[in-house]
NUTORSE-637601 format. One record per residue (C-alpha): x, y, z. Coordinates in pm, whole numbers, plus 32768, in hexadecimal, padded with zeros to 4 digits. Last residue first. Layout:
// NUTORSE-637601
XYZ ...
// end
This chain:
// NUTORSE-637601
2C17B0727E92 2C17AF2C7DF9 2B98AE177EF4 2C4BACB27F03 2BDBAB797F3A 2B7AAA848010 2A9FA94D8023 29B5A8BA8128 2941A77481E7 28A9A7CC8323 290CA7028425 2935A7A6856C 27C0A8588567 274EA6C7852F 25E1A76A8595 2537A6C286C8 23F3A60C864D 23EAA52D873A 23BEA3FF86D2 244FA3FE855B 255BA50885CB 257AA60984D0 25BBA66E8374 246CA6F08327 246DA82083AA 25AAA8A182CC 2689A94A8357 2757AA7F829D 266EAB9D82AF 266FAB368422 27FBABBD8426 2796AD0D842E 2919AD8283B3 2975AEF48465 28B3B01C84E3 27BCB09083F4 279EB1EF83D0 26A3B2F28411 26D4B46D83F7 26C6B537850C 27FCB5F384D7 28ADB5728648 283DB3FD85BD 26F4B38B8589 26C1B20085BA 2668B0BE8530 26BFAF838596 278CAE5E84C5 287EADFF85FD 284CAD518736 28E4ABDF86F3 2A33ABF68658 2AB1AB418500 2B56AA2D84E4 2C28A97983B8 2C9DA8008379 2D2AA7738218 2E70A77782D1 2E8FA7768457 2E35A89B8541 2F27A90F862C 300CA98784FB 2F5CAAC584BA 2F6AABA18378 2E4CACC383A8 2D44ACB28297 2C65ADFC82BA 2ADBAD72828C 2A03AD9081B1 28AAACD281AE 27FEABB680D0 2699AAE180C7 260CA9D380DA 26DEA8CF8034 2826A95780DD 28E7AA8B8076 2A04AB288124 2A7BAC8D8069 2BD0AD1480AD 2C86AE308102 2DDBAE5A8103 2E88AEB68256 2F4DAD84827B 2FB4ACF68119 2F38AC7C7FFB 2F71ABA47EC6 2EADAAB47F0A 2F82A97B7F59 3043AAA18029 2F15AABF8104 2EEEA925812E 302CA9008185 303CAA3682AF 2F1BA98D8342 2DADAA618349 2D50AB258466 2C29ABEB83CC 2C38AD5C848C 2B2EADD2856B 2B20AF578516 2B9DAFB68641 2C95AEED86AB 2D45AF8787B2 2CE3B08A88BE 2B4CB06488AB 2A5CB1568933 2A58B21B8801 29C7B1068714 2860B12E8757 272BB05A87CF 27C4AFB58914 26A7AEFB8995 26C2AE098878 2787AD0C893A 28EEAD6A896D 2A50ADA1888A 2B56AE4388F1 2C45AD448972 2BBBAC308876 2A9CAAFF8874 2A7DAA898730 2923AA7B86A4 2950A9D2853D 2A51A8AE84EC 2A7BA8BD83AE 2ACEA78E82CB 2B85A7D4817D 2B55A7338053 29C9A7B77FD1 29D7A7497E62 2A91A6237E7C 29D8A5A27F98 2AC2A4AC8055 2A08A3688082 29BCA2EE8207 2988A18F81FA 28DAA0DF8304 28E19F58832B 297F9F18845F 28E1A0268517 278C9F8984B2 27D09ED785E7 27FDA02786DF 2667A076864B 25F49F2F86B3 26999F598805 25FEA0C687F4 246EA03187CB 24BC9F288871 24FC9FF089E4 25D49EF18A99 26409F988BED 24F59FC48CBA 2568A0598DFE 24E79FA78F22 2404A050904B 22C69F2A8FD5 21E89FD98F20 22F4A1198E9C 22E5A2648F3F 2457A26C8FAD 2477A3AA909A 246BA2EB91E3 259AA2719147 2620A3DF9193 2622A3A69302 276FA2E39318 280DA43192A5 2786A4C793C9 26B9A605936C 26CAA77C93FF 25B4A84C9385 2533A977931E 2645AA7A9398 264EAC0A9351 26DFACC29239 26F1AE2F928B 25F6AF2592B5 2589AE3593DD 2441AEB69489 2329AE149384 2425ACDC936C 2413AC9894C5 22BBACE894DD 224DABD593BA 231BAAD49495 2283AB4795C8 2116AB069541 2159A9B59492 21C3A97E95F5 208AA9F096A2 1FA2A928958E 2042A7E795B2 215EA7D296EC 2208A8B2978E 2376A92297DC 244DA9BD96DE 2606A98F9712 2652A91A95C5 2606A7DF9641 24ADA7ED964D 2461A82B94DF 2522A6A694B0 2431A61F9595 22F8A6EA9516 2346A64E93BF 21F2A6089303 2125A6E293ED 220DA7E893EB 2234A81C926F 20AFA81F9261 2088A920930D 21CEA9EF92C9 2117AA079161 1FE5AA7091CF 209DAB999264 217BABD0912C 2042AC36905E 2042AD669143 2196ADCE90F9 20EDAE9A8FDB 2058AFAA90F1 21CDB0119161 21DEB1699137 2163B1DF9266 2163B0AA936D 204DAFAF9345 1EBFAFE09372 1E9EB03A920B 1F3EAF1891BD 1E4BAE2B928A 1D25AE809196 1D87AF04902C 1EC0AE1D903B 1E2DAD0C90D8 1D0EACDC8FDC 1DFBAD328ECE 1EB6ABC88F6F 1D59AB218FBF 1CCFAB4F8E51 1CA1A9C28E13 1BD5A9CB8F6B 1ADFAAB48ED9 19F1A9ED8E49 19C1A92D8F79 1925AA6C9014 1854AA339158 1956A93191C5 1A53AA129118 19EFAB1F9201 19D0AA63932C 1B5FA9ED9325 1BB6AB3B92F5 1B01ABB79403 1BB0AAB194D9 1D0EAB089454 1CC1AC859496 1C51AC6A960A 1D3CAB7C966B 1DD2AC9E979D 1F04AC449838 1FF5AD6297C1 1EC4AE3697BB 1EF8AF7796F1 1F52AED495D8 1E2DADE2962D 1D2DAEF59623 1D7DAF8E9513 1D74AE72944A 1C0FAE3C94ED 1B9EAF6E9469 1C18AF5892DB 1B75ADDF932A 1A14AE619374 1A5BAFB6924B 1A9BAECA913A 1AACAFB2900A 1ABEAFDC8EA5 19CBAE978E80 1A87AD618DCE 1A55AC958C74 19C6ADBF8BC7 1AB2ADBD8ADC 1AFCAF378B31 1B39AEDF8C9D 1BF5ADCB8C42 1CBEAECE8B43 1CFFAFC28C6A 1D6AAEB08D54 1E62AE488C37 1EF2AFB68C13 1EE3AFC98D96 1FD3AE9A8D7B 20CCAF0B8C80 210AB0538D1F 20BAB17E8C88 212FB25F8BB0 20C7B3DD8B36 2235B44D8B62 2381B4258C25 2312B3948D4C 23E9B3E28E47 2519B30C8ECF 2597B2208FBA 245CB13B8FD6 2488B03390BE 2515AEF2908C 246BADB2911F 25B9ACC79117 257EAB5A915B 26AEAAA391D2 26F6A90C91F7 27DAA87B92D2 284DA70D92C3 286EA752917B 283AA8AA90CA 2747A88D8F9D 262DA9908FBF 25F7A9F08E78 2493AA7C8EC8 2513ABEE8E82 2468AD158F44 23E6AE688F15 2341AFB38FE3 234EB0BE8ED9 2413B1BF8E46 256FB1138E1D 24ADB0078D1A 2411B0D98C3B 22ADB1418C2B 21CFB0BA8B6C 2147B1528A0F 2039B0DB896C 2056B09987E3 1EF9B06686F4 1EDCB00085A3 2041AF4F85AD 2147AF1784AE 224BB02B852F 2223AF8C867A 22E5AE2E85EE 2437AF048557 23FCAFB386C8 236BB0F3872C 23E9B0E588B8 2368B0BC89C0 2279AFC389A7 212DAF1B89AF 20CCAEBB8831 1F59AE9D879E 1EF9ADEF8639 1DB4ADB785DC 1D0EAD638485 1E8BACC5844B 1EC9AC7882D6 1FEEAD85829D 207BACD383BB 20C6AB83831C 2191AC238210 224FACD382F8 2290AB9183D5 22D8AABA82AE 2413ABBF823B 2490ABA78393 24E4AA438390 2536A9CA84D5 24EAAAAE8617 2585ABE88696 256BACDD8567 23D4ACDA8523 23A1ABFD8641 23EAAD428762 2399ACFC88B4 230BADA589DA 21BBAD6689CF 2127ACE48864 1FA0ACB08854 1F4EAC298717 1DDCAC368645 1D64AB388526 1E11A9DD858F 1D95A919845D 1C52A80384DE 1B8BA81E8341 1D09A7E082C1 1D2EA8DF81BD 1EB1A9168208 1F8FAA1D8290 1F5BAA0D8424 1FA9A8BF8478 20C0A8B9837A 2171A9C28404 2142A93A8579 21EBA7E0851B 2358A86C8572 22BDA90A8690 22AAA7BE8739 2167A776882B 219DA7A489D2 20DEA6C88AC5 2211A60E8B20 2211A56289C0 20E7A5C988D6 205AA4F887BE 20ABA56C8630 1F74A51D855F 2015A5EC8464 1EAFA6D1841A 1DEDA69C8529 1ED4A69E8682 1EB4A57D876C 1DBAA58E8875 1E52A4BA89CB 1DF1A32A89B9 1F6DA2C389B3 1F8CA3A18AF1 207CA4A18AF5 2157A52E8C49 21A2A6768CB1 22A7A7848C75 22FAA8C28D07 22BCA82D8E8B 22E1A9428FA3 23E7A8C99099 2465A7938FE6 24DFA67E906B 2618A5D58FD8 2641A4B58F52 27FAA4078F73 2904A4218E97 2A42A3CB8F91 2B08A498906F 2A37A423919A 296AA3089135 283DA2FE9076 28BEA24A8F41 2A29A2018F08 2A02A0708EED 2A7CA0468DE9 299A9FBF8CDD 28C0A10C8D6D 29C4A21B8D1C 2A27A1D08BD3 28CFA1568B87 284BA2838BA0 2944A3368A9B 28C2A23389C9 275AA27189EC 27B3A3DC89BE 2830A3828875 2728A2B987FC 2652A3FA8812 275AA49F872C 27AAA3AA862A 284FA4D08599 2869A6008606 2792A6D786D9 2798A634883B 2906A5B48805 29ADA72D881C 288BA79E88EB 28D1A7338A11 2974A6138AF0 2A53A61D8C20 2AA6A4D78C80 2AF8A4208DDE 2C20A34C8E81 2C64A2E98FF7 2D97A2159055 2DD6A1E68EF6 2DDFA09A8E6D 2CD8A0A38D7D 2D58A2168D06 2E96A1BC8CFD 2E83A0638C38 2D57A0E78B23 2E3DA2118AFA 2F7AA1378AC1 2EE0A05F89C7 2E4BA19888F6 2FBFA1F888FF 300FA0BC8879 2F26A0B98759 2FC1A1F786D8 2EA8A2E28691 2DF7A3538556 2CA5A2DE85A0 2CAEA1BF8490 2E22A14E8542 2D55A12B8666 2C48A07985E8 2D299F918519 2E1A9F448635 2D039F3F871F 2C479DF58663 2B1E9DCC873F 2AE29C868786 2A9C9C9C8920 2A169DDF88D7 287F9D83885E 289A9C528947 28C19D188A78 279A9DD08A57 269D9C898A40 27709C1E8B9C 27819D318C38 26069D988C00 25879E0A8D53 266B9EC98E40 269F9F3D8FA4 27189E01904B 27C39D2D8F4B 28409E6A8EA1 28EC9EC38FEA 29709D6D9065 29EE9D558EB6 2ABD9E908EAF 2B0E9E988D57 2C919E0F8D2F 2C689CC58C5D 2D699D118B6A 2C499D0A8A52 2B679DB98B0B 2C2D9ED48B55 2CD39EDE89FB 2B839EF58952 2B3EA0188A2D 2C47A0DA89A0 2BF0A06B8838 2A85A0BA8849 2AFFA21488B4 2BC7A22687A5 2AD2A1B3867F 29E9A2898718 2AB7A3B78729 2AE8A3D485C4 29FFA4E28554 2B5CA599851F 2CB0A4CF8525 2D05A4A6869D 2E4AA5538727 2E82A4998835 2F39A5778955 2FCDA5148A7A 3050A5D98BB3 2F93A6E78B3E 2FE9A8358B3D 2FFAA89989E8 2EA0A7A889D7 2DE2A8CE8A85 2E51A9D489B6 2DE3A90B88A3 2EC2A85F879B 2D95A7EA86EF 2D17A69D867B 2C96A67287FC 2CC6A57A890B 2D82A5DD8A41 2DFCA5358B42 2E7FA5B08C84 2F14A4D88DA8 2F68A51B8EF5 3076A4868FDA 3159A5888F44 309EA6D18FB2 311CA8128F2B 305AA7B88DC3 2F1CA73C8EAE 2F18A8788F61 2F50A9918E56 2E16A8DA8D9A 2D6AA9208EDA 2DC3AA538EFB 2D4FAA938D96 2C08AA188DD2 2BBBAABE8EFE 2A63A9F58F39 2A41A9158E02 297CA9788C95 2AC4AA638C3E 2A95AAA58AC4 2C08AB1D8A77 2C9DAA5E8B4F 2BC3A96F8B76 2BD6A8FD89FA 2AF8A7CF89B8 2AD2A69888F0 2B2AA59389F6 2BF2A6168B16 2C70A4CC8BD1 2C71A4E58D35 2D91A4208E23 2DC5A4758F8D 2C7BA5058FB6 2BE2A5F490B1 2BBEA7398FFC 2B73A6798EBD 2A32A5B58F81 2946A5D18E1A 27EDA5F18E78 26C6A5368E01 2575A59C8E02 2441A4CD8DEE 2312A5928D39 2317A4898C22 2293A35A8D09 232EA2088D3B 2486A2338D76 24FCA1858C4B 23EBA1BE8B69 239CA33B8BD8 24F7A34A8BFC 2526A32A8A7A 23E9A4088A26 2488A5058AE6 25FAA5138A28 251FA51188E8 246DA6188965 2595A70F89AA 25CFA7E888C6 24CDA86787D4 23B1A7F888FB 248DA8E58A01 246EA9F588FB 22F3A9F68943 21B3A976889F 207DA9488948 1F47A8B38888 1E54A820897D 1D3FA91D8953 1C10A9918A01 1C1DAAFC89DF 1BCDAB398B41 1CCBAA1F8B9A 1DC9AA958AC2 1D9BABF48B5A 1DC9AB1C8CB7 1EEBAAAF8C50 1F9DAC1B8C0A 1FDEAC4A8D8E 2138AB8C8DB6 21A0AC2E8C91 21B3AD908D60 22B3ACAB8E98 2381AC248D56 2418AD428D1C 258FAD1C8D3D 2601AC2B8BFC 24DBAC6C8B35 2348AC4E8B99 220EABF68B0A 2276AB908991 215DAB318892 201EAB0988C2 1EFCAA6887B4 1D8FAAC68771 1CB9A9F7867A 1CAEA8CA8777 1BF0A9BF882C 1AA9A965875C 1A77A9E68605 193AAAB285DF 18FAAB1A8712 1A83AB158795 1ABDAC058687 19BAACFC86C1 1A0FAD03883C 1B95AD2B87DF 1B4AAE5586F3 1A51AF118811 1B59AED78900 1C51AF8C884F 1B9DB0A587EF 1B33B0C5894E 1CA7B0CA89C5 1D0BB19588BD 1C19B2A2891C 1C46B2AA8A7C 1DA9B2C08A58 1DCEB3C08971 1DF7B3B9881E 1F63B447876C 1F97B41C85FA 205CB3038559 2087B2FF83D2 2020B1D882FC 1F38B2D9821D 1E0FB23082CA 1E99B29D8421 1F2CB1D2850F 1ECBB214866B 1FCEB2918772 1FDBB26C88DA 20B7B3BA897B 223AB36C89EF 22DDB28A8913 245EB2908917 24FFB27387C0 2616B3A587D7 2692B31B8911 269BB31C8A7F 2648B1F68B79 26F5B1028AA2 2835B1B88A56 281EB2198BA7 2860B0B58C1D 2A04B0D58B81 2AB1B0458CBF 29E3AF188CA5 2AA0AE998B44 2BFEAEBD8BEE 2BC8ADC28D10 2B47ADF18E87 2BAFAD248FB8 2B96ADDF90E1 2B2AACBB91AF 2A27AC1390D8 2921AB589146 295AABF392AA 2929AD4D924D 2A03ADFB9336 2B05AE509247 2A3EAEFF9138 2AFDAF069008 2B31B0578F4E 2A5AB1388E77 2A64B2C98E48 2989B3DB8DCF 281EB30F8DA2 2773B4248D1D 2609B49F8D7D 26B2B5F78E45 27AFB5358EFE 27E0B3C68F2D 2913B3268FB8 28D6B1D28FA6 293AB09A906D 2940AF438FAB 28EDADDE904F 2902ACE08F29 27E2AC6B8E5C 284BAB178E34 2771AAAF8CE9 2813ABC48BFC 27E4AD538BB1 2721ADD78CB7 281AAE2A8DDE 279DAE858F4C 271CAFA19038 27C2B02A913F 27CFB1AB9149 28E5B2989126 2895B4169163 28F9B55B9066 289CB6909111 276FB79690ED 2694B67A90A1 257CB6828F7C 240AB6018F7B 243DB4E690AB 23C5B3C59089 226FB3989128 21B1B3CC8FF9 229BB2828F4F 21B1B15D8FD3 2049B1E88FB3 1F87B29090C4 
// end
């Protein structure tokens, strides 16, 4: 039986029922009050230990995502005409297959690409799209995680000595943190963010820095603000740690013990003039002083970093930087410090030098995930090795990723192009072939954000509601196209039995030993163990739960690699028996339940470099912080203004939300432009303006704001879809600010788009 058949078809009273938020990393505990397939009422759930009750305004407005005008509930085929008729499941599922065996024939799988697997609360379907990959043979996985983050990877790949190391900022814990290029507040990121932020202003032994060009909500609060200059956080950061080593106050006893490199670091700070890189950066030298002194003298210090200096300039150097902060002093795996975290279920993983690089840029991969801001060109050229078919799960290039209008042009030359969803999205409206999942409140799901410290959480949610059409889940979809592929049989009826058998034997090994035998017999198949599980051991597994299955293997391995730290959240057993326990506790827990408790001595066991020392001179970055000295940045005349694209705002969320009527305020995503600049123009708040870049241009209502500084404008993240309104006719809601970017103004190592940075100009639009 699948995962939403055992909810219940209608109810003759409204009920609450635990389940959790989907909209950012934390996933806070939420109780529903479902009746009839609609989620009636939201509010925090108190006795989820993650969370406590917390809850903000975005998560009281879910059934905007489970119901709306866009929601896909039969598979659709596109029709020659460019229309979408209905085909059922069978048949798309063979017609699919049939395409993907032709291409891999005659092109190989590094003709298929995947992009997405999983948003901010369903990670536990992603889990099982690797073994398509596998059956399809190709390397080439792109995500939103590779648009964001992979600079910040490649960095601790170097440092720590492999890309899949984690590191954790200690905010709850810290006396001092410096928020660089964020907006909790509004983007939260940290367990109870705004309690937190409530706590350090109340508290005046603590210390909060922020580091933004904007006036955030977050910097209101601060106890200092430096207003950095956009793209200008390099020359600041280098500044701040300049003064450290110049005034001698790194922590030498730790860097002597934990580091490599002092020395050949040191000397690339030691001269560095901080007057001039402050002053560059926009900030008053001595306030950059006074940062560098707090935070090196602070009793316990630690940074929260995101996306703020991961897509603007200099971004990969950036997160070096940031890194340095903590590591030069000392505030590196201890308590209220920065310290690695291990992860429950790993998103990332680690590349080799030797791994395939893609054909057409020659782009190599960093933590096993590729760039989409290279995709486009892998697909639209007459390179011989072009990706010719795409897989996209949960995600949506066409308006999420960097330069939209390279992303429709690259689509028209797909010979395949299939997108899991569940909803027709700016990217499904391109494909030959769309199959419809089912949402996230009707069937069993999970996040892999599992960030609490010394605690972690896993949450297993069960479904809350029915299915609402034709769906299915994401894993039965991939089981079905394995099947199709040919890469699997349809059924294992030895280890169907001997699941059985073990849930109906707390003691009994039957199923891990069959398991064992079967990939003996079968080596083939051990790259589809996780659809294995699900069509085996989930059907064994409480109704309505068969895509936990993955999750057992999981627990597995978790256990053997940190039975101690399993065992003290009150488990007994060891190997196999406590892998066992920890999957049961989470099977029986409809709230989140805990992994793992951790010492915060524990987490150098974490360090993956040779010799258990973090490598602190990285030449590639040192040479890149030299040719500080020498970089000119020359105002384009034609393009004056800078925007900074993908704010973070009270009503704005990932593209989950589809439509406007969900959101209280803002609702067309204004332009916040300064006061100055509008009157330069001629215009006021209200008018409405176009912003044009080199690629491409989108309107926008200008709305005078004096948190951001002249010759600087923002825009929201989450806007540009379509949708019907009450008439049914479709309508663009708000700027899509990816007609703006421009792929190739990015990170030269990582490919991360400068989304911060985008040089644009401004004018008005006659009505």
């Amino acid at each position: 039986m699948s995962d939403a058949e055992t909810v219940e078809e209608c109810v003759d009273q409204p009920v609450w029922k635990p389940t959790a938020c989907i909209l950012c990393s934390i996933n806070c505990g939420l109780e529903m009050q479902v009746d009839k397939g609609r989620i009636v009422k939201v509010r925090g759930d108190k006795l989820a230990p993650n969370s406590e009750g917390y809850i903000c305004q975005k998560a009281a407005k879910l059934d905007h995502y489970q119901n709306h005008s866009a929601r896909l509930r039969q598979p659709l085929k596109r029709q020659p005409n460019g229309e979408y008729a209905p085909i059922s499941w069978d048949a798309a599922i063979a017609e699919i297959t049939t395409r993907m065996r032709d291409i891999k024939a005659q092109h190989g799988g590094g003709a298929f690409a995947y992009y997405g697997g999983g948003g901010q609360g369903n990670h536990l379907g992603g889990s099982y799209s690797g073994a398509l990959r596998a059956a399809l043979d190709t390397p080439y996985l792109y995500t939103a995680l590779a648009q964001e983050k992979t600079g910040d990877f490649w960095v601790n790949g170097k440092l720590f000595g492999r890309e899949s190391c984690f590191v954790l900022e200690g905010m709850e814990h810290s006396d001092y943190c410096i928020v660089l290029g964020a907006n909790p507040y509004m983007a939260h990121g940290v367990r109870k963010t705004r309690d937190l932020l409530k706590a350090y202003k109340k508290d005046p032994s603590r210390t909060l820095v922020v580091i933004d060009p904007r006036v955030s909500e977050t910097a209101k609060d601060a106890d200092i603000h430096l207003r950095v200059r956009p793209g200008m956080d390099a020359y600041l950061l280098s500044a701040i740690i300049a003064v450290i080593f110049q005034e001698e106050l790194e922590n030498k006893e730790f860097l002597n013990q934990h580091t490599n490199g002092y020395d050949d670091l040191r000397r690339h700070f030691i001269d560095l003039p901080i007057e001039q890189y402050a002053t560059t950066a926009g900030v008053d030298p001595e306030l950059a002083r006074q940062v560098a002194r707090g935070f090196a003298t602070a009793k316990s210090a630690t940074v929260r970093a995101d996306l703020g200096i991961q897509h603007s300039l200099h971004s990969t150097l950036n997160s070096y930087l940031e890194k340095l902060l903590f590591l030069v002093t000392g505030n590196f795996n201890r308590s209220g410090g920065n310290h690695l975290m291990a992860q429950f279920a790993p998103l990332i993983g680690h590349s080799k030098a030797d791994d395939q690089k893609t054909a057409v840029t020659g782009m190599y991969g960093i933590a096993k995930l590729f760039p989409p801001n290279i995709l486009p060109q892998e697909i639209d050229s007459d390179h011989p090795g072009r990706i010719r078919a795409l897989i996209v799960d949960s995600a949506n290039p066409a308006l999420s990723a960097a330069d939209t209008e390279a992303y429709r042009n690259a689509f028209k030359k797909l010979e395949l192009m299939v997108v899991i969803d569940v909803a027709m999205t700016e990217t499904a409206l391109h494909a030959h072939y769309i199959l419809p999942a089912d949402s996230q409140f009707e069937k069993v799901e999970s996040t892999y954000f599992t960030f609490g410290f010394p605690t972690s959480y896993y949450h297993l949610r069960r479904p809350i509601l029915p299915r609402s059409g034709d769906t299915l889940p994401e894993p039965e979809i991939y089981r079905r196209l394995l099947v199709g592929l040919g890469a699997i049989p349809d059924h294992f009826p030895l280890l169907e039995k001997a699941a059985r058998l073990d849930r109906r034997l707390p003691f009994s090994r039957a199923f891990p030993l069959a398991l064992a035998a079967t990939l003996k017999r079968h080596p083939q198949w051990r790259k589809y163990v996780p659809v294995i599980l699900y069509a085996t051991l989930g059907k064994a597994l409480p109704e309505g739960m068969q895509s936990a299955a993955a999750i057992w293997g999981v627990c597995q391995m978790y256990a053997a690699k940190f039975g101690s730290q399993v065992r003290r959240t009150g488990l007994q057993g060891k190997g196999y028996a406590l892998g066992l326990a920890l999957f049961n506790r989470f099977l029986e827990s409809p709230r989140p339940a805990p992994i793992s408790t951790f010492k915060v001595e524990e987490t150098w066991d974490l360090l993956k470099t040779r010799d258990r020392k973090i490598n602190l001179h990285i030449p590639e970055l040192t040479e890149w912080l030299d040719r500080l000295k020498t970089e000119a940045l020359s105002e384009d005349r034609d393009y004056p203004f800078i925007l900074a694209a993908g704010e973070r705002r009270a009503y704005n969320a990932n593209q989950i939300y589809r439509g406007p009527e969900w959101r209280k305020t803002d609702k067309e995503g204004v332009l916040r432009v300064h006061p100055s600049d509008l009157a330069k123009l001629g215009l006021v708040s209200g008018d409405k303006v176009r912003c044009r870049s080199r690629r491409g241009a989108v309107e926008a209502i200008a709305s005078a704001d004096e948190s951001v500084l002249p010759g600087v404008l923002t825009l929201p993240h989450g806007f540009g879809m379509l949708y019907q309104d009450e008439q049914g006719r479709q309508l663009r809601n708000g700027p899509a600010i990816n007609m703006l970017t421009d792929a190739a103004h990015c990170d030269p190592i990582a490919k991360t788009p400068y989304h911060k940075y985008v040089p644009v100009a401004l004018e008005a639009v006659d009505v």
